[in-house]
C-alpha positions in Angstrom: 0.0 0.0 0.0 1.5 3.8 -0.9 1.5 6.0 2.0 -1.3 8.1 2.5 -0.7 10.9 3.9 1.3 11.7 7.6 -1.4 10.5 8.9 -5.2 8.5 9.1 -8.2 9.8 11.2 -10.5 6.8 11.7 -12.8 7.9 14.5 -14.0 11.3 15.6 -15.7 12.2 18.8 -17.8 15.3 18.6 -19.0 18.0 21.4 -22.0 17.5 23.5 -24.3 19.2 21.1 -22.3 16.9 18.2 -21.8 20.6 16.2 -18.3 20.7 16.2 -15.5 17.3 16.8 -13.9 17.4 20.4 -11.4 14.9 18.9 -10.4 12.5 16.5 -8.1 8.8 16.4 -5.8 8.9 13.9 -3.2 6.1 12.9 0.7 7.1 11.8 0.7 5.8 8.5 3.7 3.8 7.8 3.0 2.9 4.0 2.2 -1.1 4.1 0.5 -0.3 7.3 -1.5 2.2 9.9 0.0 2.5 13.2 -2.5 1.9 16.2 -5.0 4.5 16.7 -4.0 7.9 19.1 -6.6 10.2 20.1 -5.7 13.7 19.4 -7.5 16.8 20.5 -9.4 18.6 17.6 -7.2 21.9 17.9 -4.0 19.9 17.6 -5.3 18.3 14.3 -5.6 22.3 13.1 -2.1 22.9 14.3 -0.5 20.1 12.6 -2.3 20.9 9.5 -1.0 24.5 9.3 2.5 23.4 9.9 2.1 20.9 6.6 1.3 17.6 8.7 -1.1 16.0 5.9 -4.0 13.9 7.4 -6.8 11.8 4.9 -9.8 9.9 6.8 -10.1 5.8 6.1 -12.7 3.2 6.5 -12.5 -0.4 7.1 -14.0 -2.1 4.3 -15.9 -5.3 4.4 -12.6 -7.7 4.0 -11.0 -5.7 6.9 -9.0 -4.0 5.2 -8.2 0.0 5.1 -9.6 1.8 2.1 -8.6 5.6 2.1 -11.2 7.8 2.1 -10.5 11.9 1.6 -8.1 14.4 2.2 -8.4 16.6 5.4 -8.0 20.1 5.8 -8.8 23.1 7.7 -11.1 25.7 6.3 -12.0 29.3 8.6 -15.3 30.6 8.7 -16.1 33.8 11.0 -13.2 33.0 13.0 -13.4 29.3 13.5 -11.2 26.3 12.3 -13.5 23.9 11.2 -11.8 20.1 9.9 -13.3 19.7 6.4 -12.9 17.2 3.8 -15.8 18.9 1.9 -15.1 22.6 0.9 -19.1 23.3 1.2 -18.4 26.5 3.8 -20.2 25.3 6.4 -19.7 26.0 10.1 -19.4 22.4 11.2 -16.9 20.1 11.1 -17.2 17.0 8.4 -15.2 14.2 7.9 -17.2 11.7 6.0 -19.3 10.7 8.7 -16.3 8.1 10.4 -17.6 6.5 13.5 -17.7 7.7 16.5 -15.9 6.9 19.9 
């Protein structure tokens, strides 16, 4: 498998209202495979980002295997740092609807 990106998000936990993710599990990936999964706050995800740490989201797919989903990246709207893989301008975070933790 070619590497990704720096890294995989695979779960997402969102805020009590579920508007915006509180944090996400990502995986180092290490080209032939993911490392096991970290959580990482949601504003450290934005940081890495803006300093060039790439991130894609990935599913498991029926065999069990991972199949990479879409590139993620930050977007700002009225202020906020929203984690997009959708450029649709909307003030919530999306990541392909990933399961939740």
């Amino acid at each position: 498998m070619a590497r990704w990106a720096d890294y995989v998000i695979t779960e997402v936990k969102f805020n009590e209202k579920h508007t915006h993710i509180d944090k996400v599990k990502a995986r180092e990936d290490n080209g032939e495979t993911l490392g096991s999964a970290q959580e990482h706050a949601r504003q450290d995800v934005v940081k890495a980002i803006s300093n060039n740490t790439t991130f894609v989201t990935a599913f498991r797919s029926n065999d069990g295997k991972w199949q990479k989903g879409e590139d993620v990246f930050v977007i700002r709207i009225s202020g906020a740092d929203y984690i997009k893989t959708k450029r649709d301008n909307t003030a919530k975070d999306n990541l392909d609807n990933l399961p939740e933790f």
